[in-house]
KESEZA-895280 format. One record per residue (C-alpha): residue number from 1; chain; x negated, y, z. Coordinates in Angstrom, 1 decimal. Example, Ala and Ser with C-alpha at 12.3 -4.5 7.8 and 13.67 -1.06 7.14 Angstrom:
<site nr="1" kette="A" xx="-12.3" yy="-4.5" zz="7.8"/>
<site nr="2" kette="A" xx="-13.7" yy="-1.1" zz="7.1"/>
***
This chain:
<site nr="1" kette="A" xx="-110.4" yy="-97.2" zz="292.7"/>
<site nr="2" kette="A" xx="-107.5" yy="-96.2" zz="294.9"/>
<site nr="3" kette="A" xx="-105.0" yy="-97.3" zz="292.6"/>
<site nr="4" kette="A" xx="-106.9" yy="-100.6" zz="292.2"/>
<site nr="5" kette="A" xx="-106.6" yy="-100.9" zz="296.3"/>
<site nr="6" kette="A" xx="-103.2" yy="-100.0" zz="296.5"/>
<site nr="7" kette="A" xx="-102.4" yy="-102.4" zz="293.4"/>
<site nr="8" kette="A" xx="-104.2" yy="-105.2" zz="295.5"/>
<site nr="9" kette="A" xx="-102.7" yy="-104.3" zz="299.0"/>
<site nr="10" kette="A" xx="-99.0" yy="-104.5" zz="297.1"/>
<site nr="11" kette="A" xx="-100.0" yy="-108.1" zz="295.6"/>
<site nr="12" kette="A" xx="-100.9" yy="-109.3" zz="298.6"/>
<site nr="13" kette="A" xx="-97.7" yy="-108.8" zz="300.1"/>
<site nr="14" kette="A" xx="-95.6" yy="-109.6" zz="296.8"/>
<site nr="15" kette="A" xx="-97.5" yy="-112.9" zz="296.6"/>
<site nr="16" kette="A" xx="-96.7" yy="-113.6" zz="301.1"/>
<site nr="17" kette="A" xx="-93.1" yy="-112.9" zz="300.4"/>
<site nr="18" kette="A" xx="-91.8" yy="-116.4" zz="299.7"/>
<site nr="19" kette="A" xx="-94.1" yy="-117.8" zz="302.8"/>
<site nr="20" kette="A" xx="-92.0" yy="-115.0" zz="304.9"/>
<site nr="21" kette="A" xx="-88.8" yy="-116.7" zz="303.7"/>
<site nr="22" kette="A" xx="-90.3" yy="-119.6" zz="304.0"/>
<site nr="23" kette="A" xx="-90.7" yy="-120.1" zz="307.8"/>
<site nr="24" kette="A" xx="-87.6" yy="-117.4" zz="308.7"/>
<site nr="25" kette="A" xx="-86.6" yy="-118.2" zz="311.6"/>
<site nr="26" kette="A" xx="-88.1" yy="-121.4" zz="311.5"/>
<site nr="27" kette="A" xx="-90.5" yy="-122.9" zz="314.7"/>
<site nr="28" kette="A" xx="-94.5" yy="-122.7" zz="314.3"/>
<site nr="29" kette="A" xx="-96.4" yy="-123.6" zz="317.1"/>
<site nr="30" kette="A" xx="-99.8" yy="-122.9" zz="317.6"/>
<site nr="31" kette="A" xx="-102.7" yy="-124.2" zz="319.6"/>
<site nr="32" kette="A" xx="-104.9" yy="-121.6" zz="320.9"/>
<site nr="33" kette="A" xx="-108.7" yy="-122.3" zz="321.5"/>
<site nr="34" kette="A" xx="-112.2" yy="-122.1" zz="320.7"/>
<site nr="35" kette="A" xx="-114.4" yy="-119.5" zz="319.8"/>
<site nr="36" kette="A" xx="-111.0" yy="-116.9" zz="318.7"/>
<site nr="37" kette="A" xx="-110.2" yy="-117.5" zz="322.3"/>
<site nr="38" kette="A" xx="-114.0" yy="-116.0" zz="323.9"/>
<site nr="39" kette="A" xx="-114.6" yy="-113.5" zz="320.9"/>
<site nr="40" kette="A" xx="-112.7" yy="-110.2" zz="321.6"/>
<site nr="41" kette="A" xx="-112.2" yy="-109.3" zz="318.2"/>
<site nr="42" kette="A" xx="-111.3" yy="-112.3" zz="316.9"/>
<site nr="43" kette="A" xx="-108.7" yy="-112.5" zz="320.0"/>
<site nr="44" kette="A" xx="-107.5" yy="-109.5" zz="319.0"/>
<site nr="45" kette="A" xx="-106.5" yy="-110.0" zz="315.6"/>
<site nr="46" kette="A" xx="-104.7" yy="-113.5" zz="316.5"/>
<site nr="47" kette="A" xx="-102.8" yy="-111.6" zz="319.1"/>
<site nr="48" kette="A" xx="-101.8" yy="-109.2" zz="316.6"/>
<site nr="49" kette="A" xx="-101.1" yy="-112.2" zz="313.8"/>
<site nr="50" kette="A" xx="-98.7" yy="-113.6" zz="316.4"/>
<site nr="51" kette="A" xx="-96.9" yy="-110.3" zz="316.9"/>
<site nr="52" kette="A" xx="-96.6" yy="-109.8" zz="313.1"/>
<site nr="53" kette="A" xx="-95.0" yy="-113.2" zz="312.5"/>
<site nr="54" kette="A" xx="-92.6" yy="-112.8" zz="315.2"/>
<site nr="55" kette="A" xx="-91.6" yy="-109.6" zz="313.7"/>
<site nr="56" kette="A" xx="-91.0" yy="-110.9" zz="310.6"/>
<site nr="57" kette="A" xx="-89.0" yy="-113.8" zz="311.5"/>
<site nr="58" kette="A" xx="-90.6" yy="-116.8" zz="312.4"/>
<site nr="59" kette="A" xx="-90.5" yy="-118.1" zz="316.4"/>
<site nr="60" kette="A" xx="-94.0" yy="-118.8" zz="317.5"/>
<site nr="61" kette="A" xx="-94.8" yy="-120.6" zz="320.0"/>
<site nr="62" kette="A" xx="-98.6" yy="-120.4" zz="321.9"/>
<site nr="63" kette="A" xx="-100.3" yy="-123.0" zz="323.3"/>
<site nr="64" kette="A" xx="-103.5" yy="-122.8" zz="324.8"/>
<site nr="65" kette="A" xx="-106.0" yy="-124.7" zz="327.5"/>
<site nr="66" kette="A" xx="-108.7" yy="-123.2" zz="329.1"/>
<site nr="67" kette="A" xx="-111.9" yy="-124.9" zz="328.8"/>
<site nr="68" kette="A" xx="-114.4" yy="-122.3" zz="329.2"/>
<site nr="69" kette="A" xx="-112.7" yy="-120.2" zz="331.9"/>
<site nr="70" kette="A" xx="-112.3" yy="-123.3" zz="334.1"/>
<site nr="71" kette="A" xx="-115.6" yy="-124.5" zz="333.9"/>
<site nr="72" kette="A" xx="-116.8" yy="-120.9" zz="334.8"/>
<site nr="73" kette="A" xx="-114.6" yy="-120.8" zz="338.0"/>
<site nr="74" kette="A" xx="-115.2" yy="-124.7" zz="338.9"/>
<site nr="75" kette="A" xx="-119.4" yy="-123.0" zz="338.8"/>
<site nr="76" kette="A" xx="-118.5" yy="-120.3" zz="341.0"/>
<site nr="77" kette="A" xx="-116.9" yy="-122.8" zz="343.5"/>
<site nr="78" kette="A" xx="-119.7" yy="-125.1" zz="343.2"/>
<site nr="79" kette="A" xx="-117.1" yy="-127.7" zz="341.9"/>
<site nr="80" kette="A" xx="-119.3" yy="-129.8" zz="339.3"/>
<site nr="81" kette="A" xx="-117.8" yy="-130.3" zz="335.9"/>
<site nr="82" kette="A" xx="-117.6" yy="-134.0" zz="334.8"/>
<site nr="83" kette="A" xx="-116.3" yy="-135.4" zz="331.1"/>
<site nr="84" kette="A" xx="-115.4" yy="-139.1" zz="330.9"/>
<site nr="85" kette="A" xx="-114.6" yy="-139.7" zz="326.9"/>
<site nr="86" kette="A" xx="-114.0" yy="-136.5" zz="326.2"/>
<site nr="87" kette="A" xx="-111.5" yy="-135.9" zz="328.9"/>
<site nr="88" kette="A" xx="-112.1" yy="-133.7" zz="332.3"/>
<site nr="89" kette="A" xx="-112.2" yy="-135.6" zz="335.3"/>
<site nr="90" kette="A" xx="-109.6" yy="-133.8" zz="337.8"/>
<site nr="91" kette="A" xx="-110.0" yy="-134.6" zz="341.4"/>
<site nr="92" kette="A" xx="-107.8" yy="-132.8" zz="343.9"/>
<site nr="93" kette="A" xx="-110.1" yy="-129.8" zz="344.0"/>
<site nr="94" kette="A" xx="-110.4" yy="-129.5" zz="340.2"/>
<site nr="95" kette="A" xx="-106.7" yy="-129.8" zz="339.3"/>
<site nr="96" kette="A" xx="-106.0" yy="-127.2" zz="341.9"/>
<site nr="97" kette="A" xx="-108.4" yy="-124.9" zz="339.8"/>
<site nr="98" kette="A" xx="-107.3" yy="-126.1" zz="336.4"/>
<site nr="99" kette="A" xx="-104.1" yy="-125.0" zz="337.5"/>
<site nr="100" kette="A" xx="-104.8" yy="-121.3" zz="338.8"/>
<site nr="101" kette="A" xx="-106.7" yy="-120.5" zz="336.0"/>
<site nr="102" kette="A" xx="-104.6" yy="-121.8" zz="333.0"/>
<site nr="103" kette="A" xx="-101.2" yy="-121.2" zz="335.0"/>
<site nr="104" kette="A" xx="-102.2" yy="-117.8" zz="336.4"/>
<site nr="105" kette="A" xx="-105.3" yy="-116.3" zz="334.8"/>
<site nr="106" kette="A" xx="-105.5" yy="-117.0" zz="331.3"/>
<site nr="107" kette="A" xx="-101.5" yy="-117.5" zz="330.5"/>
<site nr="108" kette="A" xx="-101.4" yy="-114.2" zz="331.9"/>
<site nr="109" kette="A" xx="-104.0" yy="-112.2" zz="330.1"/>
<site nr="110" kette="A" xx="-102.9" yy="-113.8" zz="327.1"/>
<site nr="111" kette="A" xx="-99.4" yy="-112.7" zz="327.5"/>
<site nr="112" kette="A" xx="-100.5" yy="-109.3" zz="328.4"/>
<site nr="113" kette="A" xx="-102.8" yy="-109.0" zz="325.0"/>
<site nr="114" kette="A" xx="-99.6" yy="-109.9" zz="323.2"/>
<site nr="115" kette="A" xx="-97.3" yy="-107.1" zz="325.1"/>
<site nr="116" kette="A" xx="-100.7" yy="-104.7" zz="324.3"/>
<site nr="117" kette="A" xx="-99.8" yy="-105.3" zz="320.6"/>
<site nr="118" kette="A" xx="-96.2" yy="-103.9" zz="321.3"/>
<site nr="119" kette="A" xx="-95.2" yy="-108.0" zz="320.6"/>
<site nr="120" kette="A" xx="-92.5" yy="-109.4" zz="323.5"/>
<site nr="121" kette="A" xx="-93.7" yy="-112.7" zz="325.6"/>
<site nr="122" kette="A" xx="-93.3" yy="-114.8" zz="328.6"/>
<site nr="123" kette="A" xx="-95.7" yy="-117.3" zz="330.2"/>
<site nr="124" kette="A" xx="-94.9" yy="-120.8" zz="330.9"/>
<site nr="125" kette="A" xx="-96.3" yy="-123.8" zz="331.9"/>
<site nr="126" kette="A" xx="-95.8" yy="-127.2" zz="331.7"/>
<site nr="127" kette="A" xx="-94.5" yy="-127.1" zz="335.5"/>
<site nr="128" kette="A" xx="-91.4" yy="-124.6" zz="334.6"/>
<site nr="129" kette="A" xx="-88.5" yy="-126.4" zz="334.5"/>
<site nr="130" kette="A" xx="-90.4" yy="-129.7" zz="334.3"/>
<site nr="131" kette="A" xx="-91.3" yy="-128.9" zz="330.9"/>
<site nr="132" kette="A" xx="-94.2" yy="-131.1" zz="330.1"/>
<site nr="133" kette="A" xx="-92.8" yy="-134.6" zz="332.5"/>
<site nr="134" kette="A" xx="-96.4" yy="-136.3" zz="332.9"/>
<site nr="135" kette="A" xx="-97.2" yy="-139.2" zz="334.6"/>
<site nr="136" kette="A" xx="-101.4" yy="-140.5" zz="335.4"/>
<site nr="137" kette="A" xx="-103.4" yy="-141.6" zz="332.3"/>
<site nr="138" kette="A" xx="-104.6" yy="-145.3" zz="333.0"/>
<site nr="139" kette="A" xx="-107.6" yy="-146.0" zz="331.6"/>
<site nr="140" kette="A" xx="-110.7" yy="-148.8" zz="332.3"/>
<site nr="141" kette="A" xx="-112.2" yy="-145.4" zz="334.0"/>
<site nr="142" kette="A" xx="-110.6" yy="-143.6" zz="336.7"/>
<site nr="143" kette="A" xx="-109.9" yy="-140.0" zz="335.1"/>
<site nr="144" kette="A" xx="-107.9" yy="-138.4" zz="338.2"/>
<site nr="145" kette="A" xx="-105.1" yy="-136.3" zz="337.8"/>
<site nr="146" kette="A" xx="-105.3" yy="-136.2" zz="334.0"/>
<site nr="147" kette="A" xx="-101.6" yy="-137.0" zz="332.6"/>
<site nr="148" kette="A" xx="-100.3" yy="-137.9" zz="329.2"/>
<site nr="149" kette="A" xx="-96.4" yy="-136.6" zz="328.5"/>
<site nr="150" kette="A" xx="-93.5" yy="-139.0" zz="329.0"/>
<site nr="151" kette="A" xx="-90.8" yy="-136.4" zz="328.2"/>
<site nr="152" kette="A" xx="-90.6" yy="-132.2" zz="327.3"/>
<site nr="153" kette="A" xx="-87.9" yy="-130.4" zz="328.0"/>
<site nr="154" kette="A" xx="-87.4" yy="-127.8" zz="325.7"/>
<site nr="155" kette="A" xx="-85.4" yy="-125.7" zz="327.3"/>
<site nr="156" kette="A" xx="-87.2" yy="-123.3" zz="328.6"/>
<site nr="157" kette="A" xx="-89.5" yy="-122.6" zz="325.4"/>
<site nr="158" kette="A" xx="-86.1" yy="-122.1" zz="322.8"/>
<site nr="159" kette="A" xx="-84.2" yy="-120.2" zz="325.7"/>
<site nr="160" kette="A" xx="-87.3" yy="-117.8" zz="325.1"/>
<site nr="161" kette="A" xx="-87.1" yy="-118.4" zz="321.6"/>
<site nr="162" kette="A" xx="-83.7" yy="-117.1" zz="321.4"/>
<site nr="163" kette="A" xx="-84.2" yy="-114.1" zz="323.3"/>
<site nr="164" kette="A" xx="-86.9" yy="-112.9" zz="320.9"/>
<site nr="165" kette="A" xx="-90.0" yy="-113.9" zz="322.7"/>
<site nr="166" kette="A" xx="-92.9" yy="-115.5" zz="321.8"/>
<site nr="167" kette="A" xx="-93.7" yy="-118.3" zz="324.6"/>
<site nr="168" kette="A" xx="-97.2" yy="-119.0" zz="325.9"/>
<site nr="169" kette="A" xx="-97.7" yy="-122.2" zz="327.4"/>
<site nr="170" kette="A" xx="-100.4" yy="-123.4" zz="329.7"/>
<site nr="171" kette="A" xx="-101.0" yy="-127.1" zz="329.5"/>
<site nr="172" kette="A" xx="-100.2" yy="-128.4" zz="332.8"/>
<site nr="173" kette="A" xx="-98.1" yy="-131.3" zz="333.3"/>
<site nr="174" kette="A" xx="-96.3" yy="-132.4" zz="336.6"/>
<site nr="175" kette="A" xx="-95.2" yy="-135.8" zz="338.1"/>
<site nr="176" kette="A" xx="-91.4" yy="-136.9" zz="339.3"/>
<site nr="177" kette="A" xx="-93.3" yy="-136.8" zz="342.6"/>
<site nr="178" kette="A" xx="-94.2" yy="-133.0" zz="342.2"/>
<site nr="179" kette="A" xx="-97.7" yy="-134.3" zz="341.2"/>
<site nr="180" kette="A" xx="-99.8" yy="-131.3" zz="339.2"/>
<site nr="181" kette="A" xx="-101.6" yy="-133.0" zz="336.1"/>
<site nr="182" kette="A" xx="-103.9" yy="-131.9" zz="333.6"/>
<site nr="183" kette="A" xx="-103.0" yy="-132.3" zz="330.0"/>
<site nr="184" kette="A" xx="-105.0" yy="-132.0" zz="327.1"/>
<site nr="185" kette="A" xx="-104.1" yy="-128.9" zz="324.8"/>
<site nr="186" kette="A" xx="-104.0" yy="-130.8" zz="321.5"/>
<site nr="187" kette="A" xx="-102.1" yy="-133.5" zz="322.9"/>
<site nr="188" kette="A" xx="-99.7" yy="-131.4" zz="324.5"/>
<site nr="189" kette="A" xx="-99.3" yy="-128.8" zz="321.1"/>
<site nr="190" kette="A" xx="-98.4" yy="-132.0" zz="319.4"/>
<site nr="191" kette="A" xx="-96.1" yy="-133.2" zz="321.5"/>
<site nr="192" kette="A" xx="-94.2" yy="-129.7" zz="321.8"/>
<site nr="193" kette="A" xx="-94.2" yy="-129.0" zz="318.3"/>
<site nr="194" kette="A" xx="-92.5" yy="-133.0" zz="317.6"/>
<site nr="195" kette="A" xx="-89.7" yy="-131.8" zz="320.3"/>
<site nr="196" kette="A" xx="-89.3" yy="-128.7" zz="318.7"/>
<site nr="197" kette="A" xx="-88.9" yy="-130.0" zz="315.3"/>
<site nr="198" kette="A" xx="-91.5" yy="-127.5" zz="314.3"/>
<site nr="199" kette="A" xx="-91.9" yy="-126.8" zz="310.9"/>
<site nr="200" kette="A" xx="-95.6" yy="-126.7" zz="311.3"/>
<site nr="201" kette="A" xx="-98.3" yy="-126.9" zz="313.5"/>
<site nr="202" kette="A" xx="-101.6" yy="-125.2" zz="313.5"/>
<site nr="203" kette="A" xx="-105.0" yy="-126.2" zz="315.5"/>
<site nr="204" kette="A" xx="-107.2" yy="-123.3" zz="315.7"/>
<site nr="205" kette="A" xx="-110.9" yy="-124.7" zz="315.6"/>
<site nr="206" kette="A" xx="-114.1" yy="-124.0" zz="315.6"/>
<site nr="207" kette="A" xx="-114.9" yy="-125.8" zz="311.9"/>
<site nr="208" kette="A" xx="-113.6" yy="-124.8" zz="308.7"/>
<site nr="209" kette="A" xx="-111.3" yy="-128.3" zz="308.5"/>
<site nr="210" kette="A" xx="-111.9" yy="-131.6" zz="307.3"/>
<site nr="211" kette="A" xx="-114.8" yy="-131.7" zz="305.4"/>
<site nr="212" kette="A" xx="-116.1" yy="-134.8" zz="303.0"/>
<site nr="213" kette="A" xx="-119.5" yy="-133.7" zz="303.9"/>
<site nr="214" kette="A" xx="-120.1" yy="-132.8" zz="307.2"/>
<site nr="215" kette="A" xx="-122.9" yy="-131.1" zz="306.8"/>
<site nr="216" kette="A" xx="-121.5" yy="-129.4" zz="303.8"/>
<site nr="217" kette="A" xx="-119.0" yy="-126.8" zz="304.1"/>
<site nr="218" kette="A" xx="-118.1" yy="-126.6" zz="300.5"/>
<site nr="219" kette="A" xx="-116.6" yy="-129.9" zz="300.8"/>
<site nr="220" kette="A" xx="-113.5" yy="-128.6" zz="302.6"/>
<site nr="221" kette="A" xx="-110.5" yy="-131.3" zz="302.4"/>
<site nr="222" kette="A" xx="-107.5" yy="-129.2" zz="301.6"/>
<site nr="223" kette="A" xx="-104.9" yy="-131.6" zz="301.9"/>
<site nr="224" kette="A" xx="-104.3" yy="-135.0" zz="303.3"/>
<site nr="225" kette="A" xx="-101.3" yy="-137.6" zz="303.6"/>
<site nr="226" kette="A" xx="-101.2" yy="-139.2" zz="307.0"/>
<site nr="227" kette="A" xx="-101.1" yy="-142.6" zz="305.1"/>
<site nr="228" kette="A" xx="-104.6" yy="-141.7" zz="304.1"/>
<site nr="229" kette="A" xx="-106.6" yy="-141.2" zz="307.4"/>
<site nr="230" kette="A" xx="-107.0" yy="-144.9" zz="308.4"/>
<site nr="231" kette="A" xx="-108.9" yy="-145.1" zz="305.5"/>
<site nr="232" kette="A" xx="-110.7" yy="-141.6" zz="305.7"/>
<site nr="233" kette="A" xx="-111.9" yy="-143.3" zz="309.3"/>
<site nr="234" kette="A" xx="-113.0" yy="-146.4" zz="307.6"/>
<site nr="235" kette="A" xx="-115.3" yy="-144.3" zz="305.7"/>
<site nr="236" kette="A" xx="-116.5" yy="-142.2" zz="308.0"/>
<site nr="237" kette="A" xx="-114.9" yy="-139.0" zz="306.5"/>
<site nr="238" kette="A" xx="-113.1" yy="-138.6" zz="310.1"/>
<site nr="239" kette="A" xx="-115.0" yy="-139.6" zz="313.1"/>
<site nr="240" kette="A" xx="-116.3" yy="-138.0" zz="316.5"/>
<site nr="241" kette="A" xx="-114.5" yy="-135.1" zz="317.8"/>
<site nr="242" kette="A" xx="-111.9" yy="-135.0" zz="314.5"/>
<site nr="243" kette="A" xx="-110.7" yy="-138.8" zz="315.5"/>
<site nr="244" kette="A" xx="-108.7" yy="-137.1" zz="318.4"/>
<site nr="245" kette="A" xx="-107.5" yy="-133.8" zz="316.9"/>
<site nr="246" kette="A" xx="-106.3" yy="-135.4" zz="313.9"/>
<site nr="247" kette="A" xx="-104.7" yy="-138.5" zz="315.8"/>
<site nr="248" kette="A" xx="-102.5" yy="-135.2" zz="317.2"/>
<site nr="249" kette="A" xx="-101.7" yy="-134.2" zz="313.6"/>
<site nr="250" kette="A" xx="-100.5" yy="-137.2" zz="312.4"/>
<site nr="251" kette="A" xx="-98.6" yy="-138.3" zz="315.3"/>
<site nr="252" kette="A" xx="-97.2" yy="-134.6" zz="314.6"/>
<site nr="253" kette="A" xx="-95.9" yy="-135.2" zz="311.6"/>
<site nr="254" kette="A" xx="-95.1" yy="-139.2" zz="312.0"/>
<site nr="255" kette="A" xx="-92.6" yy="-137.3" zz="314.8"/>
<site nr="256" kette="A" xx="-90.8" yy="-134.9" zz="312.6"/>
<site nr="257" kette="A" xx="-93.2" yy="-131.8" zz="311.9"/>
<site nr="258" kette="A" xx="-93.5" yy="-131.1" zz="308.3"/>
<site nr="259" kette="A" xx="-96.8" yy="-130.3" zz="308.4"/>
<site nr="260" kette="A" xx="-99.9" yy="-129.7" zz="310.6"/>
<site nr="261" kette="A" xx="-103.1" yy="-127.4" zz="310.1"/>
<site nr="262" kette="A" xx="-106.7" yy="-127.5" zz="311.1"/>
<site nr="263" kette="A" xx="-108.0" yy="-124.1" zz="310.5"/>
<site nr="264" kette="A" xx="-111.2" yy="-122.4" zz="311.2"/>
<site nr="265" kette="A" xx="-110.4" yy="-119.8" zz="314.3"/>
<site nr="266" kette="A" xx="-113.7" yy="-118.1" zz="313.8"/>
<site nr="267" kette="A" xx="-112.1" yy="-116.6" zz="310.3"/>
<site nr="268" kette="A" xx="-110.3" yy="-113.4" zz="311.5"/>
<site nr="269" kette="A" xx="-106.1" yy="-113.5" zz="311.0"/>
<site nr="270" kette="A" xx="-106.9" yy="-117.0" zz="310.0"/>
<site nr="271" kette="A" xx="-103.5" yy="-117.9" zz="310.7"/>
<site nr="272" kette="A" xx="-102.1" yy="-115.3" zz="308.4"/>
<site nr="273" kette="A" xx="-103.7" yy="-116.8" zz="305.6"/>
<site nr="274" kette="A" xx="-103.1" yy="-120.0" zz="306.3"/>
<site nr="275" kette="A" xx="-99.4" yy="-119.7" zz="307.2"/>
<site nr="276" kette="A" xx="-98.3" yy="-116.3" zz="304.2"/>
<site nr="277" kette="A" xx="-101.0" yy="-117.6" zz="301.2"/>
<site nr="278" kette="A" xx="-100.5" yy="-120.2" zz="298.6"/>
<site nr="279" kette="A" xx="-104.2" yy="-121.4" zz="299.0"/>
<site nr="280" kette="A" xx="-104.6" yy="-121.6" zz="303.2"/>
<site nr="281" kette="A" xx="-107.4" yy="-122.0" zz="304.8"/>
<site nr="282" kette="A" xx="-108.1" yy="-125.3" zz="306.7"/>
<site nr="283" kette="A" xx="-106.7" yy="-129.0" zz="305.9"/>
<site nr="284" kette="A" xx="-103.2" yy="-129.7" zz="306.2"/>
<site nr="285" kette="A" xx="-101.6" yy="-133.0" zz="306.9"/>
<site nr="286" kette="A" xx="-98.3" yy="-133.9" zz="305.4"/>
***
């Protein structure tokens, strides 16, 4: 039995090998939310993914919003919490909370968890060195300080790169006026990963990928050409919450990225398997 183990365990890495080649020293960003972001275990083990794919070679790069943590401060301030199409409405009270919790609390802890798994990293945001340029989204609805990117700088992120850690970003923008804005994480992942020249870029979800079935898992799309999604919308394969996230994929790859994952967060060292196995574990769009 233990030679069968070990045999297995020795596979395993024979067969992850030529994915560790693969992405040496190449740029994968990843977008950091959902349940793996509120489940300690599950937070663990993609802290400790991250760490072993830095060690090995490849520059990561985290992204991450927020959602939960701000709309548990906003209750605490008695600050309600109001969605307009999907998008947070940010007065001046809300994008002043939006900011000390992603900028300060969250980046932070996250950056900490990473150093806990002997991995090196720095927090960012969007602000530092006018990373993420945003300017106000206009829309028939007044959303407040929500931004959409005009410009990244990225500077900052390979400068970290290049000194061997692994950058967290917090997803707040800021105007040529000095304006704070807040940006959506999907958005802004996209966007990095394009200016980057990323050779992938992963969404960590809360649903196993694209599915032909919604209501079936077991119909799991493994692959998809971006020429193929206006089509899959037609037909209803993609609609509701995947429109946006995989608008973020294919404007990815229309921008450079060679590819971009959805992957089921909830699936512990999810990104392992997806990134170092020939089968992966979400949909990719290429």
């Amino acid at each position: 039995m233990e030679k069968i183990t070990n045999n297995i365990r020795s596979q395993v890495l024979i067969d992850a090998l030529p994915y560790i080649q693969k992405y040496n020293n190449k740029i994968v960003v990843i977008k950091y939310g959902g349940n793996a972001m509120t489940n300690e275990e599950l937070k663990q083990a993609v802290m400790s993914d991250i760490v072993l794919l830095s060690l090995v070679g490849i520059k990561v790069v985290l992204v991450h919003g927020g959602g939960p943590e701000i709309n548990d401060m906003l209750k605490r301030l008695n600050i309600e919490s109001k969605f307009i199409n999907g998008l947070r409405y940010t007065d001046k009270d809300t994008i002043d909370v939006v900011k000390m919790v992603l900028s300060g609390k969250v980046n932070k802890e996250l950056v900490s968890l990473l150093q806990q798994h002997d991995g090196k990293a720095i927090g960012l945001c969007g602000i530092d060195g006018k990373m993420l340029l945003a300017e106000k989204i206009q829309s028939d609805v007044d959303l407040g300080f929500v931004g959409k990117i005009k410009k990244v700088n990225t500077k900052p992120i390979l400068d970290a790169l290049n000194n061997g850690y692994v950058p967290v970003i917090a997803t707040v923008g800021v105007g040529e006026d000095g304006q704070t804005y807040n940006i959506n994480a999907d958005t802004a992942s996209s966007r990095i990963a394009s200016e980057l020249g990323a050779e992938n870029l992963i969404l960590m979800t809360d649903i196993v990928g694209l599915l032909r079935d919604k209501d079936n898992p077991s119909t799991l799309i493994n692959s998809v050409n971006v020429s193929e999604v206006p089509f899959m919308k037609r037909q209803g394969i993609i609609s509701g919450g995947m429109i946006p996230k995989i608008d973020c994929c294919v404007e990815a790859v229309r921008r450079g990225v060679k590819r971009t994952s959805i992957i089921d967060g909830r699936v512990p060292h999810s990104i392992l398997i997806e990134l170092l196995s020939n089968e992966g574990i979400g949909t990719q769009f290429k």
